[in-house]
C-alpha positions as CSV (number, residue, x, y, z in Angstrom):
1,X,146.8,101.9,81.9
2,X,149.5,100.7,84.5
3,X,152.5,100.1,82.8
4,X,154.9,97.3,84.3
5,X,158.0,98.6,86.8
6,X,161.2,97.6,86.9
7,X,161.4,95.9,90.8
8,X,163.4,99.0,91.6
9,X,160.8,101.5,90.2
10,X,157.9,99.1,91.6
11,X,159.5,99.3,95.3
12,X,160.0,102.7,95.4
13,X,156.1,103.0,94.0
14,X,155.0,100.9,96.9
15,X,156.8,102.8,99.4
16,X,156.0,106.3,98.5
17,X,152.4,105.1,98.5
18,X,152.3,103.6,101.8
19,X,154.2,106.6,103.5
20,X,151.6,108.7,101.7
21,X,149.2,106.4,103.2
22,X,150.8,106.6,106.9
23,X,151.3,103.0,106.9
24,X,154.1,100.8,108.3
25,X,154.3,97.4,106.6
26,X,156.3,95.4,109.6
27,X,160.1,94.4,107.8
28,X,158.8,90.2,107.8
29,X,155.3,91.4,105.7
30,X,157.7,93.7,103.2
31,X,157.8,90.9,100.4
32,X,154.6,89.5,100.9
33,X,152.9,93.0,100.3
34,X,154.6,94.3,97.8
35,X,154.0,91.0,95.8
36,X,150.6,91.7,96.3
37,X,151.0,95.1,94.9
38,X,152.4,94.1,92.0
39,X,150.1,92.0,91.5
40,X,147.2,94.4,92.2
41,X,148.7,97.0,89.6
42,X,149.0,94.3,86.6
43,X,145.1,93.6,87.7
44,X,144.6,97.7,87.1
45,X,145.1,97.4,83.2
46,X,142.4,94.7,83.2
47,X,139.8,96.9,85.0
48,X,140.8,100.0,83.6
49,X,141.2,98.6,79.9
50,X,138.5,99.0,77.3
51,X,135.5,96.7,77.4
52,X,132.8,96.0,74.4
53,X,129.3,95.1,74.7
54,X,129.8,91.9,75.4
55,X,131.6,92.5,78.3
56,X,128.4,93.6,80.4
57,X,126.5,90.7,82.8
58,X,123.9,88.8,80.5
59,X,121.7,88.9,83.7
60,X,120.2,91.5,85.9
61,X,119.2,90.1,89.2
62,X,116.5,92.3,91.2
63,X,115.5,91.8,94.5
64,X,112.0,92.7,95.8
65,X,111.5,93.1,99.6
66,X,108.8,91.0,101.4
67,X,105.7,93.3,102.2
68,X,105.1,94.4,105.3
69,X,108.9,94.0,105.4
């Protein structure tokens, strides 16, 4: 489960990851990304976190194709 980062810790996260990644993030999209980041990584405990039965889609939707399709 993602743990929360101090900014420090999360900053230095982000920029290990996208030098890993080979990515420049252009100096006026810096705060804008790395807001989204730590917003993406506080999303990680949701998806990552246990889930019961009830959890799963009350619907399954199946789609048939058209014959001759």
């Amino acid at each position: 489960m993602a743990e929360p980062l101090s900014p420090a810790a999360l900053e230095a996260e982000f920029d290990c990851l996208v030098a890993r990644a080979g990515v420049t993030v252009p100096a006026d999209r810096r705060a804008g990304s790395l807001a989204a980041y730590a917003d993406f990584r506080a999303q990680l405990a949701l998806l990552r976190g246990p889930r019961t039965h009830t959890a799963e889609p009350s619907n399954v939707f199946r789609l048939t194709p058209k014959a001759g399709a």
